[in-house]
N, C-alpha and C positions, 0 to 999 in steps of 0.2 A: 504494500500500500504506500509505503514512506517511497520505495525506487518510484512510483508511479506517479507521485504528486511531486517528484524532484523532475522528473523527465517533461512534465506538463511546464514547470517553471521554466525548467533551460531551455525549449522551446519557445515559449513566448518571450525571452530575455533575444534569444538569436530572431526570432522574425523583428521586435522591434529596434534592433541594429540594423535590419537589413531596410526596413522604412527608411533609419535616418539615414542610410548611405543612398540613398535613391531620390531625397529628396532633399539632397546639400550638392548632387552633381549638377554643373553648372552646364553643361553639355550631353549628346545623346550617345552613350558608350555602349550601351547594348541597345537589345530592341524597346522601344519603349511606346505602350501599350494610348494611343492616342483619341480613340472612343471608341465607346461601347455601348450598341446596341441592343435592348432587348439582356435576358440574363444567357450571364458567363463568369466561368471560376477558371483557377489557374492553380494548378502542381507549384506550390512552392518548396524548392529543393534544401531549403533552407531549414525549415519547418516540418519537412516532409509530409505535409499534408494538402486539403485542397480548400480553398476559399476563395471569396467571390470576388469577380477582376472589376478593376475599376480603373480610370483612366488616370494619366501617367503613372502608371507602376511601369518599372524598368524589369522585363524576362530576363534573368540569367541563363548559364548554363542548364540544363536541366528542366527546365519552367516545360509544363504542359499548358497548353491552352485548351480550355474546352466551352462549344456554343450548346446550344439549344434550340429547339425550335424557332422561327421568325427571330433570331438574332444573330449578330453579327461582332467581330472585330478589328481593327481598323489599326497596326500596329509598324511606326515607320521608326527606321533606322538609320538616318539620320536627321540631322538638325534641320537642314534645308527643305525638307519634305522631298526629294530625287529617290529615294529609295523605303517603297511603303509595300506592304503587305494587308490584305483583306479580308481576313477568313470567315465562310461563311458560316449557312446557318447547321447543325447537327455536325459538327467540324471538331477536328482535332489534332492540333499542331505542338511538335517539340521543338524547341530551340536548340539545334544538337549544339553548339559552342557558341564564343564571346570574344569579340563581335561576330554578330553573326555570319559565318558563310556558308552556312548548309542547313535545313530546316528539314524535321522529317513529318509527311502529311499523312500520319494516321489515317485517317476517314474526313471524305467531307470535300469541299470546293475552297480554294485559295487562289485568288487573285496577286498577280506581284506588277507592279508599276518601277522600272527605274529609267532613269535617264540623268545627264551631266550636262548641265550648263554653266557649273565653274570652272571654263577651261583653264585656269591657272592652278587647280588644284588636282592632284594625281586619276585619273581616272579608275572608276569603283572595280573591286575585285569580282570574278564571276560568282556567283549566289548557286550552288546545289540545292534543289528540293527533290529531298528522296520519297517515295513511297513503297509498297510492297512490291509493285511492280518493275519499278524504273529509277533511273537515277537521272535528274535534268540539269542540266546546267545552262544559266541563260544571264548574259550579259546585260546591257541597255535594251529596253524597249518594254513590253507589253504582253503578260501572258496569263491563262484562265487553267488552273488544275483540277480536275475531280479525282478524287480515291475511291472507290466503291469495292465492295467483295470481287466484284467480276470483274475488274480490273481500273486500269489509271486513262484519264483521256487528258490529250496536252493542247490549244488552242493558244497560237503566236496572233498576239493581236500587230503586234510591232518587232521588228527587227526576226533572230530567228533563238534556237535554242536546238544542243545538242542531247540526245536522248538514247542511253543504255540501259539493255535488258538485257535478256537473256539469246538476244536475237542479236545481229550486227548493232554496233552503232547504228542511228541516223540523225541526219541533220534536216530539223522542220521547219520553212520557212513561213514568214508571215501571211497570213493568209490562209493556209493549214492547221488540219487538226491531226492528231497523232494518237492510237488507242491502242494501249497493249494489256496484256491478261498473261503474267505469268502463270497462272491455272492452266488456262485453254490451251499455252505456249502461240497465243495469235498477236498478231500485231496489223495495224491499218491505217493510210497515208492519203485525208480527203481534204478538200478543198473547201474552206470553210463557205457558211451560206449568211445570207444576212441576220436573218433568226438567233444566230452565235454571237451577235455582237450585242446585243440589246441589255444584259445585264451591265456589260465592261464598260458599255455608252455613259451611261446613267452614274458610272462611278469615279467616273474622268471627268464629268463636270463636275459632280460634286467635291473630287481634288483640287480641280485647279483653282474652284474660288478658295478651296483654303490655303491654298500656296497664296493667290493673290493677297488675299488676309496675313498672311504672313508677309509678305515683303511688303506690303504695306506698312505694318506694324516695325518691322525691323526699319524702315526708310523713317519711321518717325522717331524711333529711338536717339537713331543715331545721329538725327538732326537736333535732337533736344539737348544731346552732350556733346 
């Protein structure tokens, strides 16, 4: 009883360390969780347990995200908004390292948006998202993930992404949709239709006004000092 109510202690002593280091960082060092729609908890690897996500918490290594029905998460990496993640709804994502460069998709739909328009600053490293099926790797641009039992489907909104299974490489480019099933051992290489675009539409304007919102905000900052 006494190991159990010390273990309950040192737990709640390490999760609220890991608050205050999350919210004294003055920049975005891991993924850090930017709104939440609708309920969603998160694996804290700290705590090792699960509670409910709420906006800026910063994922560590380890961190599970998990949605729910009709909601959503909306979690970018870094400070400029160039590199964001969307996960949807019945979803579940792990941050496999820190900073992030490889994420693995459990179950569920995951939207990834990046792109670089601070050409003076090093251009972003490639982003792995692994699922049961496939290994992706995708630079700049624009892409739509599902995990399902039956397998992973990959849709390049923008630019392209390279895709390992159990089959050869291939390389998908935008425009294409890419479906593999290591179950079935099948794989399939179609040509997207307009129907595919209608969620990622919807979530591209809703970024860029908050990028706008953000350079706005930052353009006034730094006019006030």
């Amino acid at each position: 009883m006494v190991r159990q109510v010390c273990f309950k202690i040192f737990s709640a002593v390490l999760f609220f360390i890991f608050l205050a280091s999350i919210s004294c960082a003055g920049e975005i060092r891991y993924a850090k969780v930017l709104e939440v729609e609708g309920r969603a908890d998160f694996f804290n690897p700290l705590t090792r347990g699960w509670v409910p996500l709420s906006e800026k918490v910063f994922l560590r290594k380890g961190s599970l995200v998990r949605t729910y029905p009709q909601s959503s998460v909306e979690i970018a990496l870094d400070w400029p908004l160039e590199n964001m993640l969307k996960l949807g709804e019945n979803s579940e994502l792990r941050i496999s390292d820190e900073p992030p460069y490889s994420v693995f998709l459990r179950r569920g739909g995951l939207f990834v948006f990046r792109e670089w328009e601070n050409h003076a600053a090093t251009p972003q490293d490639p982003l792995d998202i692994l699922t049961k099926d496939a290994s992706i790797r995708v630079g700049l641009g624009g892409y739509g993930i599902d995990s399902t039992e039956k397998g992973t489907l990959l849709k390049v909104f923008g630019e392209n992404a390279q895709v390992k299974g159990k089959s050869k490489p291939v390389r998908v480019e935008e425009g294409f949709k890419f479906y593999a099933s290591a179950a079935l051992s099948q794989s399939a290489l179609q040509r997207m239709r307009f129907r595919d675009y209608g969620e990622w539409l919807l979530w591209m304007k809703k970024l860029y006004g908050k990028k706008d919102d953000f350079t706005a905000d930052r353009a006034e900052k730094e006019l006030v000092s």
